[in-house]
C-alpha positions as CSV (number, residue, x, y, z in Angstrom):
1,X,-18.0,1.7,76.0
2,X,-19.8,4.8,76.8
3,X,-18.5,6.0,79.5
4,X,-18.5,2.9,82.0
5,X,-19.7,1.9,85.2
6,X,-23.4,3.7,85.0
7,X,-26.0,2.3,83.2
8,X,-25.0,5.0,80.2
9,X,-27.1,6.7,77.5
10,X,-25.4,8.3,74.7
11,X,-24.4,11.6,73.1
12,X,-23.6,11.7,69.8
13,X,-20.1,10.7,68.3
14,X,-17.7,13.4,69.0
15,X,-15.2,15.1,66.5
16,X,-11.5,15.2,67.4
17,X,-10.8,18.4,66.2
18,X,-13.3,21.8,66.1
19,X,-14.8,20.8,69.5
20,X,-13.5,23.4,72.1
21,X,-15.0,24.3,75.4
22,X,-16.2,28.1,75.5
23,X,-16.1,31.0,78.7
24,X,-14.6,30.3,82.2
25,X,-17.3,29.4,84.8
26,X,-18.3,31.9,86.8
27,X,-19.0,32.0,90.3
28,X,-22.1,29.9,92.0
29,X,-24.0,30.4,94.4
30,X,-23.9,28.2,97.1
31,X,-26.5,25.5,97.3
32,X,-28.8,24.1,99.8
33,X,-28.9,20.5,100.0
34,X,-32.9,20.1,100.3
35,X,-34.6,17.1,99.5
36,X,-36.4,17.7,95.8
37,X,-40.3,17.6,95.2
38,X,-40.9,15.5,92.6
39,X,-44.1,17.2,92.5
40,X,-43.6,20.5,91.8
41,X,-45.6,22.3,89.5
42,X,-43.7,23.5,86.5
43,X,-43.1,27.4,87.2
44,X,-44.7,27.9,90.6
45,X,-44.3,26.0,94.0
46,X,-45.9,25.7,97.7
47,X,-44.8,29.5,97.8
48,X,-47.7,31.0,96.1
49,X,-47.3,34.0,94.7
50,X,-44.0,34.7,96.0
51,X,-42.9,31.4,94.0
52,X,-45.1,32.9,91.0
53,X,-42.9,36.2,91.0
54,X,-39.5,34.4,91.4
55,X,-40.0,32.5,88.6
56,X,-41.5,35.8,86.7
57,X,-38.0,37.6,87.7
58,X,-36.5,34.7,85.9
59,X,-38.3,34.7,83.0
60,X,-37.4,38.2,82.2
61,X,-33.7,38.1,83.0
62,X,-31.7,39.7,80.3
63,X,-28.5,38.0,79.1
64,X,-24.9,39.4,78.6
65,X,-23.4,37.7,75.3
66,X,-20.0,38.2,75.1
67,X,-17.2,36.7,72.8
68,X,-16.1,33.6,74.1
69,X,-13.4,33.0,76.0
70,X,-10.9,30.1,76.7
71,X,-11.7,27.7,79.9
72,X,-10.3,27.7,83.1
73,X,-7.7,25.5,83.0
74,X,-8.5,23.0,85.2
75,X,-10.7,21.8,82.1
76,X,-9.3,21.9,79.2
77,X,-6.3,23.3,77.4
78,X,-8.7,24.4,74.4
79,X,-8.9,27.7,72.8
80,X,-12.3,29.7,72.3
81,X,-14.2,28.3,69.5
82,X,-13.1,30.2,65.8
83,X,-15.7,31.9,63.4
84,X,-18.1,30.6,61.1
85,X,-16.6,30.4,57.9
86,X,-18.7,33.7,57.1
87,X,-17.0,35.5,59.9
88,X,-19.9,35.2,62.7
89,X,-18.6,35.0,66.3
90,X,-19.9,32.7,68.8
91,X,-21.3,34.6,72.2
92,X,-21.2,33.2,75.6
93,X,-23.4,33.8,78.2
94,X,-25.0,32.3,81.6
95,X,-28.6,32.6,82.7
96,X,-30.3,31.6,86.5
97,X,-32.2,28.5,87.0
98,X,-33.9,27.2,90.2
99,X,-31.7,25.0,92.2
100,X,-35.3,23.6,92.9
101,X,-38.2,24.0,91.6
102,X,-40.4,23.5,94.1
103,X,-38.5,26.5,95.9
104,X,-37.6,29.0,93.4
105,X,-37.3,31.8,95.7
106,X,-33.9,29.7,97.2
107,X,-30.8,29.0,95.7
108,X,-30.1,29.4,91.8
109,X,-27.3,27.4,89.6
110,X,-26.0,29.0,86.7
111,X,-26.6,27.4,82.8
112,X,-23.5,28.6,80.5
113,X,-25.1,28.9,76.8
114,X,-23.8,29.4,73.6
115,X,-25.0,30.8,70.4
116,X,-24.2,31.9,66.4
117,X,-26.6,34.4,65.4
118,X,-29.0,33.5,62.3
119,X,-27.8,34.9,59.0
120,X,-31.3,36.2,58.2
121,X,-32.1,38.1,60.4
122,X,-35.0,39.6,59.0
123,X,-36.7,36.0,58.1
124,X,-35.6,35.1,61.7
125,X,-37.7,31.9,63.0
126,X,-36.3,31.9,66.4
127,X,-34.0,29.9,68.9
128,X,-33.0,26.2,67.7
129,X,-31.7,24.7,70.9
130,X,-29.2,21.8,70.8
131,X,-28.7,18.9,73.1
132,X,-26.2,16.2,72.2
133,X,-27.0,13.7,74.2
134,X,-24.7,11.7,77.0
135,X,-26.4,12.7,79.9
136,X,-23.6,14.5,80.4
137,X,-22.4,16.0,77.1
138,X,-21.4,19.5,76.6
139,X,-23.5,21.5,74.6
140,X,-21.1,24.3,74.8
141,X,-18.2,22.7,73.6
142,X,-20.2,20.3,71.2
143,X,-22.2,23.0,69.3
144,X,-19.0,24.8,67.4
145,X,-17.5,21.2,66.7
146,X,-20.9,20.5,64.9
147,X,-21.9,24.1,63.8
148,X,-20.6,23.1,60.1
149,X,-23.6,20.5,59.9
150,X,-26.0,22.7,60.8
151,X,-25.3,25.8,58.5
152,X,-28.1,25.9,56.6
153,X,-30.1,25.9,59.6
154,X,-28.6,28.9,60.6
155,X,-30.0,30.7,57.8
156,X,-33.6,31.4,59.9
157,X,-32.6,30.2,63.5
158,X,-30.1,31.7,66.2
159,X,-28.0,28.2,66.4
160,X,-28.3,28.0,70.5
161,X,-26.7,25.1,72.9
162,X,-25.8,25.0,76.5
163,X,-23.9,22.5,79.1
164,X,-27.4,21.2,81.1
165,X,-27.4,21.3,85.2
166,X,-24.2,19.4,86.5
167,X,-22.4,19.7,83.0
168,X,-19.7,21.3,82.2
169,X,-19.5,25.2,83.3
170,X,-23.3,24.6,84.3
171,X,-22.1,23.7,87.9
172,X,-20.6,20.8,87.0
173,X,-20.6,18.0,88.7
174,X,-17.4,16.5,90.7
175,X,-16.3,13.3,91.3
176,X,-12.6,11.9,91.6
177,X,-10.4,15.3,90.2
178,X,-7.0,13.4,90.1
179,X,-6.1,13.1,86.8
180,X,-4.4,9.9,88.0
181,X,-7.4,8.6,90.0
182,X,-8.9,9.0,86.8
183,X,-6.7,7.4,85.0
184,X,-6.5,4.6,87.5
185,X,-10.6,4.4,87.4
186,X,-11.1,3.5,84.1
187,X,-8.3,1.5,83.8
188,X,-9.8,-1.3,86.0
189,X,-11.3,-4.4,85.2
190,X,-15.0,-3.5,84.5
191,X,-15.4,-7.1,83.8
192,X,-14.6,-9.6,87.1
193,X,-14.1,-13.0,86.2
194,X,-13.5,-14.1,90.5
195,X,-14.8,-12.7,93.8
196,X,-11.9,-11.0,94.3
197,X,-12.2,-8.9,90.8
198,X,-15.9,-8.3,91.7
199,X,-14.9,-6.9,95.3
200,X,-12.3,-4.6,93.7
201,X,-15.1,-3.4,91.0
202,X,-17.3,-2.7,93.8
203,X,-15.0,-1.3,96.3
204,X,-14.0,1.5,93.3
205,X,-17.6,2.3,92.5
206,X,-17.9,3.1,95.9
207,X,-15.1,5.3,96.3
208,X,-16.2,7.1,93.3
209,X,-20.0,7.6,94.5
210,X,-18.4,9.1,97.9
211,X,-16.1,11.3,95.8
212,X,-19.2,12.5,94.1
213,X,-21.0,13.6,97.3
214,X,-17.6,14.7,99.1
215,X,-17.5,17.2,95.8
216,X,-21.0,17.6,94.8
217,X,-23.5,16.6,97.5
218,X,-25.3,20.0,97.2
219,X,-26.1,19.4,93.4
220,X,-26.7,15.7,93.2
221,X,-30.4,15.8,94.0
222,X,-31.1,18.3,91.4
223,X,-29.2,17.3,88.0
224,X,-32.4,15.0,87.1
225,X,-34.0,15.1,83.3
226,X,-36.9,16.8,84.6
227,X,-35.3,19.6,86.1
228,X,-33.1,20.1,82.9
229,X,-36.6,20.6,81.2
230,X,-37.1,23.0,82.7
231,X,-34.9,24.5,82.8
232,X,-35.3,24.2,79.0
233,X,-38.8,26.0,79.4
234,X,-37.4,28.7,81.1
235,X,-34.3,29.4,78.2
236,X,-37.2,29.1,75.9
237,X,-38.8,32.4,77.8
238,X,-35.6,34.2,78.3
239,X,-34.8,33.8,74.7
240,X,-38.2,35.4,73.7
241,X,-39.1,32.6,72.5
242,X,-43.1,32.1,72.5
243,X,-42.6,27.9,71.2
244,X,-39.7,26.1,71.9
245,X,-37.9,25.0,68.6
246,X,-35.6,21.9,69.8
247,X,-33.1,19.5,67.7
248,X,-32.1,16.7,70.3
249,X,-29.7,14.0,69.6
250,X,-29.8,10.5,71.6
251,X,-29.9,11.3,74.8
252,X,-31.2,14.1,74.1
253,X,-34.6,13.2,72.5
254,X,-35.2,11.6,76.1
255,X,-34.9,15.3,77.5
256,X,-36.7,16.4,74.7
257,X,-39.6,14.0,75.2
258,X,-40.1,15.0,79.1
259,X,-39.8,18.5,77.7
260,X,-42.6,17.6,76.1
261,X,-44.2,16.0,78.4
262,X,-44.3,18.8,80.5
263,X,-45.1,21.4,78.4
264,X,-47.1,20.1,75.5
265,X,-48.6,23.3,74.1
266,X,-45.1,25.2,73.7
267,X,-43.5,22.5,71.8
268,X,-42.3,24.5,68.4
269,X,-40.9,22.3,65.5
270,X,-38.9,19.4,67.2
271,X,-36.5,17.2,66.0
272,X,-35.6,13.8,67.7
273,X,-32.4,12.2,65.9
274,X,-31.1,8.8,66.9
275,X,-34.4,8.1,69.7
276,X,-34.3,6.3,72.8
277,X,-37.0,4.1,73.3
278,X,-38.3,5.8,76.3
279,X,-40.2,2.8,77.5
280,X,-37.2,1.0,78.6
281,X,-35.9,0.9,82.3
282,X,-32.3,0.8,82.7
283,X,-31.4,-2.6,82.5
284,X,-33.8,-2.9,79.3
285,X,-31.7,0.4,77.8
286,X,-28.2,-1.3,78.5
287,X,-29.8,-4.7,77.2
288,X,-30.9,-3.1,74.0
289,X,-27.3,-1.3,73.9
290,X,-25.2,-4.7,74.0
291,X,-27.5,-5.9,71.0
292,X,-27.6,-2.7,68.9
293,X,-23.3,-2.7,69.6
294,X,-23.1,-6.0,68.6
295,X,-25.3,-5.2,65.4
296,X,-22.7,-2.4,64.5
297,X,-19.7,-4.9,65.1
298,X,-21.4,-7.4,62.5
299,X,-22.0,-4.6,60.1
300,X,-18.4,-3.1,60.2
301,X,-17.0,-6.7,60.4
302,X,-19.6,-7.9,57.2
303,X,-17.7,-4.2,55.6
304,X,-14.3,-5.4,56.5
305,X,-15.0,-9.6,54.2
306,X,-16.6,-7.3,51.4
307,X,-13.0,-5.4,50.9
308,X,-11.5,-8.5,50.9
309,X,-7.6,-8.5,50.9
310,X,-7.7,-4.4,51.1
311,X,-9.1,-5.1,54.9
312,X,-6.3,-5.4,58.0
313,X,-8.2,-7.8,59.5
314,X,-7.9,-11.8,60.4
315,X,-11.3,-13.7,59.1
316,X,-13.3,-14.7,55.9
317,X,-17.0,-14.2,57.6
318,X,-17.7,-11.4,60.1
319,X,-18.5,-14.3,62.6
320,X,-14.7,-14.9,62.2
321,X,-13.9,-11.1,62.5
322,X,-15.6,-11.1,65.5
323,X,-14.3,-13.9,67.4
324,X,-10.8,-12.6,66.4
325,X,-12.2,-9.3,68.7
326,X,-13.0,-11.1,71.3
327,X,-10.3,-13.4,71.8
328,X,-8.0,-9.6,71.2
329,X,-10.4,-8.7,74.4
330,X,-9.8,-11.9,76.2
331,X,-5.7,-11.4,76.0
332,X,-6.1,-7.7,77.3
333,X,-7.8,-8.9,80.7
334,X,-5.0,-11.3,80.9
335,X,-2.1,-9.0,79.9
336,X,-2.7,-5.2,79.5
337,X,-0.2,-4.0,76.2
338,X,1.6,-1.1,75.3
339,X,-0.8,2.4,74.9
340,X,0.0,5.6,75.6
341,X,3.2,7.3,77.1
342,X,3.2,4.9,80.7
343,X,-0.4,4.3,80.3
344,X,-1.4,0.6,78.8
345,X,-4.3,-0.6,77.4
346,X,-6.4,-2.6,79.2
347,X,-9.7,-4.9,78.5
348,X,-11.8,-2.4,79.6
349,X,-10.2,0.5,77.6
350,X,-10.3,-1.5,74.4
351,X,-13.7,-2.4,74.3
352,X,-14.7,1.2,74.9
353,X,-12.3,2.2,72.2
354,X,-14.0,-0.1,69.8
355,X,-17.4,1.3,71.1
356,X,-16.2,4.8,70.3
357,X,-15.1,4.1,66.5
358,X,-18.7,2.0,66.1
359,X,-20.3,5.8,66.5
360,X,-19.7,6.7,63.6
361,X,-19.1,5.0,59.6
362,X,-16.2,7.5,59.2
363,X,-14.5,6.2,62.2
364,X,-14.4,2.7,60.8
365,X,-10.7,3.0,58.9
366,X,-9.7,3.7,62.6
367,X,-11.3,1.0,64.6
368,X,-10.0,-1.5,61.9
369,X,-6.6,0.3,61.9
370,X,-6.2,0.2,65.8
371,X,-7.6,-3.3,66.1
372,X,-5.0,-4.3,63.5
373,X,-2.1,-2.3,65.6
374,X,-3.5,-3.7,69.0
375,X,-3.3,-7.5,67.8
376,X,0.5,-6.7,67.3
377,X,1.0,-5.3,70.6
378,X,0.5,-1.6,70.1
379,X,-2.6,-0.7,71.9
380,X,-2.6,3.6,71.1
381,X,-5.0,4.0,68.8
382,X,-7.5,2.1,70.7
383,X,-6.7,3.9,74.5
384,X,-7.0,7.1,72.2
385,X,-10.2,6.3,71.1
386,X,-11.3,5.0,74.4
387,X,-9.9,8.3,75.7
388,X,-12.3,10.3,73.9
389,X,-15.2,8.1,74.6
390,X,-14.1,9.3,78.5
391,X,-13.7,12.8,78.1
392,X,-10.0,12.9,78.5
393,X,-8.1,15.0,75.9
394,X,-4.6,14.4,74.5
395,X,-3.3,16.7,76.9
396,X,-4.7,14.7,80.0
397,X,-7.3,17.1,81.3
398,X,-10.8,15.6,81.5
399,X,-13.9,16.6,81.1
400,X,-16.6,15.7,83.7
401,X,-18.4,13.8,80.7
402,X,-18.4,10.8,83.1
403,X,-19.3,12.1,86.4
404,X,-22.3,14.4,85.0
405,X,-23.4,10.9,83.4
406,X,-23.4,8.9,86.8
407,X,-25.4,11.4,88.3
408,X,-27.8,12.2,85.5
409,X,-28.5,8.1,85.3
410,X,-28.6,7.8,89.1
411,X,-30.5,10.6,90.0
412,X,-33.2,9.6,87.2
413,X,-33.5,5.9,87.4
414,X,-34.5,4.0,90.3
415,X,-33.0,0.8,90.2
416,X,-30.6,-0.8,91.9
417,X,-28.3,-4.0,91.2
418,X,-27.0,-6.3,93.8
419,X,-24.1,-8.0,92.5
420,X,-26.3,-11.3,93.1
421,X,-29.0,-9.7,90.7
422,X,-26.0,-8.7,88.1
423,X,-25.1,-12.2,87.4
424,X,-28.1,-13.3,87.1
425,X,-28.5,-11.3,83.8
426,X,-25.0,-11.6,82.1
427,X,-26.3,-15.1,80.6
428,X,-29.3,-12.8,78.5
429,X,-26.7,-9.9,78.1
430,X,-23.7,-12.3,76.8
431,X,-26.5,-13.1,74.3
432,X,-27.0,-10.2,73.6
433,X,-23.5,-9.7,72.9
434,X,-20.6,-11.9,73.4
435,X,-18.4,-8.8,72.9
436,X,-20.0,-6.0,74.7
437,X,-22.2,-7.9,77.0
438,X,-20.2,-8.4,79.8
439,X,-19.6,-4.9,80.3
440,X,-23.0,-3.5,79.9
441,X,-24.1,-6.5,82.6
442,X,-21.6,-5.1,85.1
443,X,-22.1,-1.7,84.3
444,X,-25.4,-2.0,85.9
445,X,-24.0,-1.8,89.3
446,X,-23.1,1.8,88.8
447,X,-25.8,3.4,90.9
448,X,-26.1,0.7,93.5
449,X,-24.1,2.9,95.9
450,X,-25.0,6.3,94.8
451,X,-26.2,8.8,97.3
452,X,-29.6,10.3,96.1
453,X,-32.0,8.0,95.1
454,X,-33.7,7.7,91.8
455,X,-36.9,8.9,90.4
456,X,-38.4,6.7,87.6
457,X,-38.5,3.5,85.9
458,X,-38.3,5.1,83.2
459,X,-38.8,8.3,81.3
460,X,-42.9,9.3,81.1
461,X,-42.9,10.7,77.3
462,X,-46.6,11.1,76.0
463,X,-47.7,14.6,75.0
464,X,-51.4,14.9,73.6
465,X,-51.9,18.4,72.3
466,X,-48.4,18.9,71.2
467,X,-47.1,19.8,67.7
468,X,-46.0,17.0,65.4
469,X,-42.5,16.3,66.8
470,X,-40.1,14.7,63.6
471,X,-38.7,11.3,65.5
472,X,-35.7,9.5,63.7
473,X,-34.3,6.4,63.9
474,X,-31.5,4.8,62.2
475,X,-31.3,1.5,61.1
476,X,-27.5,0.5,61.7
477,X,-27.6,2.7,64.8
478,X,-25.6,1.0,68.3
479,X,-26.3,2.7,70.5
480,X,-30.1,3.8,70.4
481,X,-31.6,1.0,68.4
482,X,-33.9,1.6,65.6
483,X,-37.0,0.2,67.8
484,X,-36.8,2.9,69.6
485,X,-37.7,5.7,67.1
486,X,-40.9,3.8,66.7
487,X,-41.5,3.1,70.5
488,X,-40.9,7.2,71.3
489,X,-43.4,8.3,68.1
490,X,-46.2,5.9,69.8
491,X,-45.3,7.5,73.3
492,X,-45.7,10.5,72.5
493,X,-49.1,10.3,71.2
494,X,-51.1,10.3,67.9
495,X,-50.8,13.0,65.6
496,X,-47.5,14.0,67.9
497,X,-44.7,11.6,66.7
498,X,-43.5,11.5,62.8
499,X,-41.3,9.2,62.3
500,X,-38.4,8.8,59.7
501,X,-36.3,6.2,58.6
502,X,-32.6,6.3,57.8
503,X,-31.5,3.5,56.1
504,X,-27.6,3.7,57.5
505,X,-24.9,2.9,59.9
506,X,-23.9,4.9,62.9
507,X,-25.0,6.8,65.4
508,X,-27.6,9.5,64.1
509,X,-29.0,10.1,61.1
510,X,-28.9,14.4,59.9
511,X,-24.9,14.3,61.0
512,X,-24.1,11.5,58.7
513,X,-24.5,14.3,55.8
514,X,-27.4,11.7,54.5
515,X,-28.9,14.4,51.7
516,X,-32.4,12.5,51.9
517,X,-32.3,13.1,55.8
518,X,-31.8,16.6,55.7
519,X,-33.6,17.8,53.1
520,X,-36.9,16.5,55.2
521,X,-35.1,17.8,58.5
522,X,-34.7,21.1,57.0
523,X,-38.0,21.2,55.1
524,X,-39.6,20.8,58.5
525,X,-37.5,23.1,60.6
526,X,-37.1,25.7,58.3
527,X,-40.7,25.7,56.4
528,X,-42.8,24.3,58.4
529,X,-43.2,21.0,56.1
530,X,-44.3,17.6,58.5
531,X,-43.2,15.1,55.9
532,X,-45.5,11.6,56.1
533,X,-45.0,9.5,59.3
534,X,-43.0,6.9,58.2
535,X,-41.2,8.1,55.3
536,X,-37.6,6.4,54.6
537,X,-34.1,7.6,53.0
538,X,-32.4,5.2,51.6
């Protein structure tokens, strides 16, 4: 699944090649572990006009792009990203955010950005900032991997992205650093079918939440969805931008919408692509999540009888195809089979590996491929795709995809599940899903032993006085059901939310090359052109 153990959100489906992490991180300073103000006023605090002028001095900091360089090595063995096809360069930089808000005038955490310049410069809009979703995704490394979908784009806007608070080289968050810890933690049984099994589950989410505050207690309290806003808001000024002009993707149409929230009258042309229904509280998110997985399973499954003999698979009905997944899934927990070098695939690791390949149409020659190989023992394909799903490259290293998530979900959500109040909800989230619902049930303990305490029951969206902001959802989508385009377009208030259909499979609509989709995306963000709420593509 996403990755596990945290009642997840989602980032958009990631590319195995192209994606490549961008500029060592520099150093931080070192933070103050204060308790954060909910409260605060966006741009000013209980410092008066001291506060006032901090965040003045922060607003007109001038950024250093450079030429990207490789990563440190403890995260990744990738090389800088290459040129655009046209020969552009990608430039690096870092820029000072608040630790807190409500004290600007104290410590600061550094944001690492990344940008391609627009081609016309002279017909130059402005700033188009990316977020990919997770919580926990890196804009830095995802941005070149994607850059090829968003060409045309380029032709008015600066293509900009950056690794949020806790991400990446954006002071990233640290929780278990062992590679085999790692290795070990997502291995485990995610699922506990006896007390014993549920004590284990709960003795390693523990460990892991004290790893987190051993490593990262100063930062914990301050990697929330609000503070990322604002830290958006800020960018937007030190960019010279007057609006902010914003594509977000899963995920990140959540940030987008508190953005929003926040900051009504500076919303620029806004795109929301594959929308999280922004009403829903954690275990309501997860809940839709096992439903919207198990849609996708039916849809590649329903795929898979429509090829007939051409498809790998055991089953003349999808129901069929399905069943033969789950009874693959029920072997795994019992005996783990071969995977990777001395790594084996487990339960767990499977049914993220089938998560990860139900991202994306494209990637459904591999699930069915890997499903195929897995039922005859050979269990690679799957740990390779469940690999990705966690951050961890071919070469071992991981990302802190994972760890940013936890504390992004924790930090932002206030509920917490007793393993008591867990059971008591697989029967609506088996359901749900008789494949994925087990794991999105247990995942829900995730934060019940985090060390900062969360903030809402869910995200507050509604932005009266904005512009129109273009909100898509995507019929076939898993992981953020089609409801919720509708839900976020009504949240964020009349004459605010335009909504667009795509009539498709996967996660996200513009990415899936759909030309319907992006000649209204592009049409919008390029010319200014709000196409008719509720407008489809086929």
């Amino acid at each position: 699944m996403p990755p596990t153990h945290a009642p997840w959100r989602t980032t958009a489906p990631r590319r195995t090649s192209g994606s490549r992490r961008t500029s060592a991180r520099r150093g931080t300073a070192v933070l103050a572990a204060a308790v954060l103000l909910a409260g605060a006023v966006a741009g000013c605090s209980d410092d008066g006009d001291d506060g006032r002028d901090r965040m003045a001095e922060l607003a007109a900091q001038k950024l250093t792009w450079r030429g990207c360089t490789p990563p440190a090595a403890a995260e990744s063995d990738a090389a800088a990203p290459t040129p655009l096809p046209d020969g552009t360069q990608w430039e690096c930089s870092f820029m000072d955010v608040p630790l807190d808000y409500a004290d600007p005038g104290g410590d600061t955490v550094e944001l690492a950005l990344i940008r391609a310049k627009a081609r016309d410069q002279s017909n130059r809009i402005g700033s188009l900032v990316f977020n990919f979703g997770g919580p926990g995704g890196s804009g830095v490394t995802a941005l070149p991997s994607f850059a090829a979908d968003y060409e045309n784009l380029r032709s008015r806007y600066d293509l900009v992205s950056f690794d949020p608070r806790g991400v990446g080289q954006s002071q990233g968050v640290e929780c278990l650093g062992d590679r085999q810890a790692l290795d070990r933690f997502f291995a485990q049984d995610a699922t506990p079918d006896n007390a014993a099994e549920e004590e284990n589950l709960q003795n390693e989410l523990k460990k892991y939440a004290e790893a987190c505050e051993e490593n990262s207690g100063e930062i914990l309290p301050y990697v929330g969805t609000e503070n990322a806003a604002r830290d958006m808001d800020l960018m937007r000024q030190v960019l010279g931008d007057d609006k902010l002009y914003y594509f977000g993707i899963s995920y990140g149409t959540e940030l987008g919408g508190v953005y929003a929230h926040l900051f009504p009258r500076r919303v620029g042309r806004a795109v929301f692509d594959a929308s999280v229904d922004p009403r829903d509280t954690a275990a309501e998110g997860a809940l839709g999540q096992a439903a919207g997985f198990q849609l996708a399973l039916r849809n590649f499954a329903q795929d898979c009888v429509d090829r007939g003999d051409a498809c790998a698979l055991p089953g003349s009905s999808p129901a069929e195809i399905q069943q033969f997944v789950t009874d693959l899934l029920e072997r795994l927990d019992k005996q783990p089979i071969e995977g990777i070098g001395q790594r084996k695939l487990t339960q767990t690791q499977a049914a993220n590996g089938i998560a990860q390949a139900l991202y994306s149409k494209e990637f459904w020659p591999f699930l069915e491929q890997g499903l195929d190989e897995a039922d005859g023992g050979n269990g690679a394909l799957l740990l390779a795709l469940s690999d990705s799903m966690n951050g961890r490259d071919e070469n071992g290293h991981y990302s802190n995809l994972h760890a940013a998530n936890a504390a992004v979900n924790c930090v932002d959500y206030k509920q917490r599940f007793t393993r008591e109040e867990v059971k008591a909800r697989l029967p609506e989230f088996r359901e749900a899903s008789p494949v994925f619902g087990d794991f999105l049930g247990w995942g829900l303990l995730g934060c019940n032993q985090w060390p900062v305490p969360g903030t809402w029951e869910h995200p507050i969206v509604s932005a009266p006085g904005a512009a129109p902001i273009l909100v898509i959802g995507n019929t076939g989508d898993p992981a953020t059901p089609f409801e919720g385009a509708k839900a976020m377009a009504t949240a964020l208030g009349e004459d605010v939310g335009v909504t667009l259909t795509y009539e498709g499979e996967g996660h996200g609509a513009y990415n899936s090359k759909d030309a319907c989709v992006q000649r209204v995306v592009d049409a919008y963000l390029l010319d200014g052109k709000v196409p008719a709420s509720g407008t489809v593509c086929p």
